[in-house]
N, C-alpha and C positions, 0 to 999 in steps of 0.2 A: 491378567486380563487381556484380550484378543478386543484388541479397537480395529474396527473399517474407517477408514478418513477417507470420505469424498470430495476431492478439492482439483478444479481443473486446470490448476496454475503453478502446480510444485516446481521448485526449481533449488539450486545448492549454488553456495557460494560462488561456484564459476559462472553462475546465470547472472543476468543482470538486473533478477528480481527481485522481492521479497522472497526471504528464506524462513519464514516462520514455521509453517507445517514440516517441513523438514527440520531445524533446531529443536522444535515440539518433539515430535516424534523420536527423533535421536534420542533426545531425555530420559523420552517414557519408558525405550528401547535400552537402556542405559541401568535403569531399574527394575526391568526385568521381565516386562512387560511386551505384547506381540501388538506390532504395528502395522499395517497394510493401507496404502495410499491407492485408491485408484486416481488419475488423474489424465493428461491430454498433453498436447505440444502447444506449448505459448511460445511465440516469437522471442520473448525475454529473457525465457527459459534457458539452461543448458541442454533438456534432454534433445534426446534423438529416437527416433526407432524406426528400423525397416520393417517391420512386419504391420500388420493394421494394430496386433495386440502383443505385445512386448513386454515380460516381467524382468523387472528390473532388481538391483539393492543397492542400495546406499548407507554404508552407516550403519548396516544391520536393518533398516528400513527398508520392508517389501514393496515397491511399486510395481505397479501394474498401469504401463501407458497405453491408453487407447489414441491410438496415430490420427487425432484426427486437430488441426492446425489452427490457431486461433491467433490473431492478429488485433490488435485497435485500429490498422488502417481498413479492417474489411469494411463494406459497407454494412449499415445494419441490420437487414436482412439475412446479407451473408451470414451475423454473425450472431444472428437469434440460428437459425439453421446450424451451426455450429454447439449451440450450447443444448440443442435439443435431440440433434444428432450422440453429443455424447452422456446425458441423461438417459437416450433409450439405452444404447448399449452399458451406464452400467447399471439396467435395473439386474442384467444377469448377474453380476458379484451381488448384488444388493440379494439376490435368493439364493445364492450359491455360499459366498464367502462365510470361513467362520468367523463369527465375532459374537463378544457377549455386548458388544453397544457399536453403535454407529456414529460417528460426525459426519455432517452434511455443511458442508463451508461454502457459506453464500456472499457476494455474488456470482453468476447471476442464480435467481428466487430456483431455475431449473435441478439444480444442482440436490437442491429437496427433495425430488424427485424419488429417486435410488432409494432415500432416507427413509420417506413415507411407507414404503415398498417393504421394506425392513422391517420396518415398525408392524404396521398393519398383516401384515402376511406371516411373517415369521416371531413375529411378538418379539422384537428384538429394542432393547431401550433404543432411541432417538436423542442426540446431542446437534441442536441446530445454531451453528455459529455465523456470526452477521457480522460480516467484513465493510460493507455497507447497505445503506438502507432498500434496498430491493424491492419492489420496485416503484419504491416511492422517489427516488433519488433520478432512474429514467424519467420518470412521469414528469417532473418537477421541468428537471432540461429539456422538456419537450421529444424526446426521444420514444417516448410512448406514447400516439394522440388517439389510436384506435381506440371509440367506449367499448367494445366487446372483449378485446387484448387487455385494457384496464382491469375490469372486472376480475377476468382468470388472473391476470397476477396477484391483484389484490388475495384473490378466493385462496390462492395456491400458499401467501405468504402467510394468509392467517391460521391455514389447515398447521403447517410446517410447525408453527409457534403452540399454537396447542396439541400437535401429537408429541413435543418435545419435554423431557423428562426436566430437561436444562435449556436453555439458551446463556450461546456466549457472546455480549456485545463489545464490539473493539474498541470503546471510547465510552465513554461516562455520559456521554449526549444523545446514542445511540441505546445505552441501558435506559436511559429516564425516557426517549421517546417509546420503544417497548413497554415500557411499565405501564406507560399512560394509553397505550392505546392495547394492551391486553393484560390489567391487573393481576390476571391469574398465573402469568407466566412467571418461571424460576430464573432472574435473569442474572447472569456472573459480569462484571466488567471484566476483560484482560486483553488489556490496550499490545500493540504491535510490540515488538521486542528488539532489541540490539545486540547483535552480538560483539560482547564487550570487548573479549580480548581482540578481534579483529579491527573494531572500531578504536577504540582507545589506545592501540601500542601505536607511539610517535613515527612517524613515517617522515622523513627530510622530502624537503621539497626541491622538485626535480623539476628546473627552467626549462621550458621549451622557445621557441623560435615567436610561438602566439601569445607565451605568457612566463616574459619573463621576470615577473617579479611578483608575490602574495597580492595582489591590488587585483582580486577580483572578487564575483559574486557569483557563487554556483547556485544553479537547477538542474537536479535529475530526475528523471523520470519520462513520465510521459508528454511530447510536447503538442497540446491540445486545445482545445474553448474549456471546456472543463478545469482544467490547470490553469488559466488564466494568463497563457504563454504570451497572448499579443501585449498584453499589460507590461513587460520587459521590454516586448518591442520597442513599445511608444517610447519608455522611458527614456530608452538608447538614443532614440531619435533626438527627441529633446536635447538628452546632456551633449549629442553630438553636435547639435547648433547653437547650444552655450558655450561650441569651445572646451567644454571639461569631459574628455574622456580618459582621463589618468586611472580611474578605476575601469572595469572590466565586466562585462556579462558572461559567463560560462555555461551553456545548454548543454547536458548530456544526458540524448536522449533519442527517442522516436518517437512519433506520431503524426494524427493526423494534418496538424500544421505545418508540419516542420519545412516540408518543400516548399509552402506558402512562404513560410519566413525570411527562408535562406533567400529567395528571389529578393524580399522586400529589404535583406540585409545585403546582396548584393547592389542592389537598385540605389538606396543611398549611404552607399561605401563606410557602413558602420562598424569601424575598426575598432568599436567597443563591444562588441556583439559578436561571439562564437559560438557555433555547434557543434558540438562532437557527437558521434555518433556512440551507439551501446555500447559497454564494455562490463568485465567481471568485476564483481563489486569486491577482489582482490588488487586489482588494480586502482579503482575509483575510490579506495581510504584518503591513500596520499594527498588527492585534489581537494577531497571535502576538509581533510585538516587544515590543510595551507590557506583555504578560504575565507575571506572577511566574515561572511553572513551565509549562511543557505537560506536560499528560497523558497518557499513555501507556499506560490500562491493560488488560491481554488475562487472560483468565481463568487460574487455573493450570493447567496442562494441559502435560505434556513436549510436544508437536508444536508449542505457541504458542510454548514457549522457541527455537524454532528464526527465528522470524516476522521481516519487515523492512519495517515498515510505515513510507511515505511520511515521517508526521507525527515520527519520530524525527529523519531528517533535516535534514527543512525549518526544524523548532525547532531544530536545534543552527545550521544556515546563520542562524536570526534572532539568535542569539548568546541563545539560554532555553536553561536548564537544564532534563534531562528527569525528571520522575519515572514511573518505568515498572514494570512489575508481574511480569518474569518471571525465570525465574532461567537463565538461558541465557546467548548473548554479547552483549547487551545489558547485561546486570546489569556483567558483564565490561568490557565496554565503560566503563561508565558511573565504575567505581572507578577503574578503570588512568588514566585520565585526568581525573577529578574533573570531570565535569562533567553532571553528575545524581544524583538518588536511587531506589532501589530498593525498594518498602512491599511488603507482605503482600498478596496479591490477594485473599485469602477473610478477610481483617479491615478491617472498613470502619476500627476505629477508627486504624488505623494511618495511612490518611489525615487523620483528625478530628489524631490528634496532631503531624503534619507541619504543619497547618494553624498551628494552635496555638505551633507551633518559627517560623513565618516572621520573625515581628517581629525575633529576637536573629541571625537566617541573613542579613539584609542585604546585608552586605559579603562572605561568602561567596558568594551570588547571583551579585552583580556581577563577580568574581573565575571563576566558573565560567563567565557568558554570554561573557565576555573568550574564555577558552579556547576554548568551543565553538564562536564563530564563526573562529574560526585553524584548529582542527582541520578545521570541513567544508570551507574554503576549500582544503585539500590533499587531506584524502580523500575526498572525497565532491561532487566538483564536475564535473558535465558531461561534461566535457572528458574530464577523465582517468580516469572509468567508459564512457566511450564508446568511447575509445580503447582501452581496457585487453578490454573486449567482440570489439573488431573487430579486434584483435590476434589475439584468440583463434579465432573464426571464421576468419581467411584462414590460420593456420595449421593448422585442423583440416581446410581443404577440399585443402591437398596432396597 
C-alpha cells in the first residue's frame, strides 16, 4: 500500500518533538509498505532544509519538507499564514503523489486541506486523523473570535470528517466527542505512543550543579497559558515563602511564556524553579526517569479534557507517575489504575500541597512507577498503536 501522510510537524528522535508519525510510519515501512510524509520545519523539530522543497529519508521513510518555519512564539497571524501557506503548497503532492489512501493529521483543521483535494479530485480514500479538537479547541481559548473565521473552520472540520473513509482520534474523549457530534463518522481511538525501548531502558542519574539530587518535578514541553505553565510558577512562589524548597521544579521547554517566567523566577530568586531550554528527547529520558512526578498541566477547559499530549505517555513508559490537571480520560485513566495524580488547575495551592504530601508518598511513588512502566509496555508501545492504525486504514480503504 503507497500511504501520503500530511502532517506539518514530523520530527525523529533527535527532535525535541513527538515522534509518532515517524515511529508509525517506520512500522508500516517495516512491513512492506510505501510511506511518504510531506511535512514543514517546526522549531522542535530536528529537520533542516536549504532549499524551499527538500526530499528527505529517514528510516526508509520518504519525506518531502516544504521549508516553510513554524514556531509557537509566532504571533497568530503569523502563524494561521503559516499553516495556510503550507496547505496551498501541498495541494501539489495531494494531485501529484502516488498513494492508494491519504492521512491528513490535524491540527491545525488546514492540514485537510491537501486531503480533500485527494479525495475529491483523484478519488483517492481520505484517512483524517485528529491530534486535537480543531477548531473547536482555538475557539474555546479565545484564539479564534472572528464569526466569519468560526464558521469556515467549523464548515472545513465538518467536510474533512465526512469525506473521511476513517477518522483517527488521539484519546477516547476526543473519539466520543466526534461520535456525538457526527454519528455517521468511522472513528478509531489510537492514543499517542511511547517509544518503549527508549523510554524504559534505565538511564543512571547524572548530578548537575542545579540539581543535585532526584528531588524534583519535571515539565516538558511547551511553556505556555495553554500548558498552564504559570500554575508551577505560583506554586514555586508559595513553597518558596514557606521556607520548603527541598524539592524542585524542572521546565524543559519553549514557549510563549517562558521569557515572562524566567523574569518573574529571576525577580523573586526562586531557586526551586528551573528552565531548561529544548533538547533531544535522547538526552531528556535520563531527567524524566530520575523524576519524582511529571507534570502534566493544561488549563481547565472541557476541549483540553479531551487532549493526548506526548508527555503523559513517555512519563508513564519512564515508569513516573503523572500528575495531570484535567478532568476527562486522563483523570480516568490515572485512578483506574493508580498510577498518578489529578490537582485543581485554577489552584495553584493544590500543587503547593502535593509538594508538601511527597516526603510520606515514597513508597506509593515507587509502587505506581512499577505500574506505569508495565501498563505503557502493553498499551501504548509502537508496535501495537501502529498496528492497530494500519489495521484500521486497510480496512477502511475496501
Amino acid at each position: 500500500m503507497k500511504i501520503l501522510y500530511f502532517y506539518q510537524y514530523y520530527a525523529t528522535p533527535k527532535g525535541s518533538w513527538g515522534t509518532r508519525v515517524h515511529e508509525f510510519a517506520r512500522e508500516w515501512v517495516k512491513k512492506g509498505h510505501q510511506v511518504r510524509v510531506i511535512t514543514s520545519i517546526y522549531s522542535k523539530s530536528d529537520l533542516t532544509a536549504k532549499k524551499f522543497i527538500e526530499h528527505q529519508q529517514f528510516d526508509g521513510v520518504e519525506v518531502t519538507v516544504i521549508n516553510v518555519k513554524i514556531d509557537n512564539k509566532q504571533p497568530f497571524l503569523k502563524r494561521i499564514s503559516t499553516f495556510l501557506t503550507y496547505a496551498c503548497c501541498s495541494i501539489w503532492y495531494a494531485l501529484t503523489a502516488k498513494a492508494d489512501v491519504v492521512v491528513a493529521s490535524s491540527g491545525p483543521i488546514t492540514v485537510g486541506i491537501p486531503g480533500l483535494v485527494a479525495h475529491y479530485l483523484r478519488g483517492k480514500k481520505m484517512v483524517f486523523e485528529t491530534r486535537d479538537l480543531w477548531p473547536e479547541g482555538a475557539i474555546e481559548l479565545g484564539l479564534i473570535q472572528n464569526r466569519i473565521l468560526k464558521k469556515m473552520a467549523y464548515a472545513l472540520e465538518s467536510r474533512c470528517y465526512k469525506a473521511s473513509s476513517l477518522v483517527v482520534a488521539l484519546s477516547i474523549g476526543m473519539r466520543e466527542n466526534i461520535q456525538k457530534r457526527f454519528p455517521k463518522a468511522n472513528v478509531l481511538d489510537v492514543t499517542n505512543a511511547a517509544n518503549i525501548s527508549l523510554f524504559s531502558t534505565p538511564q543512571r542519574f547524572r548530578p548537575s550543579k542545579e540539581i543535585a539530587s532526584k528531588k524534583y518535578l519535571i515539565y516538558t514541553g511547551n511553556i505556555g497559558e495553554v500548558n498552564n505553565s504559570n500554575w508551577i510558577l505560583e506554586a514555586a512562589k508559595k513553597l518558596k515563602k514557606s521556607a520548603r524548597s527541598d524539592f524542585k521544579f524542572l521546565l524543559i521547554g519553549e514557549g510563549q511564556q517562558r521569557e515572562l517566567i524566567q523574569r518573574e523566577v529571576q525577580k523573586h530568586q526562586l531557586d526551586n524553579f528551573l528552565i531548561w531550554g529544548l533538547m533531544p528527547k535522547e538526552q531528556l529520558v535520563g531527567l524524566i526517569q530520575n523524576a519524582v512526578v511529571s507534570l502534566v498541566p493544561l488549563k481547565g477547559t472541557p476541549v483540553l479534557d479531551t487532549s493526548s499530549p506526548n508527555k503523559f505517555f513517555e512519563s508513564l513508559a519512564a515508569g513516573v507517575p503523572v500528575v495531570q490537571t484535567t478532568n476527562g480520560w486522563m483523570k480516568e485513566y490515572l485512578e483506574c489504575h493508580e498510577v498518578g495524580f489529578t490537582l485543581d488547575p485554577n489552584e495553584s495551592d493544590s500543587l503547593v500541597d502535593f509538594v508538601l504530601s511527597l516526603p510520606e508518598k515514597e513508597q506509593e511513588l515507587i509502587q505506581m512507577g512499577l505500574r506505569a512502566k508495565e501498563l505503557a509496555s502493553k498499551e501504548f508501545s509502537t508496535e501495537f498503536l501502529s498496528q492497530k492504525m494500519l489495521e484500521g486504514i486497510i480496512s477502511s480503504c475496501k
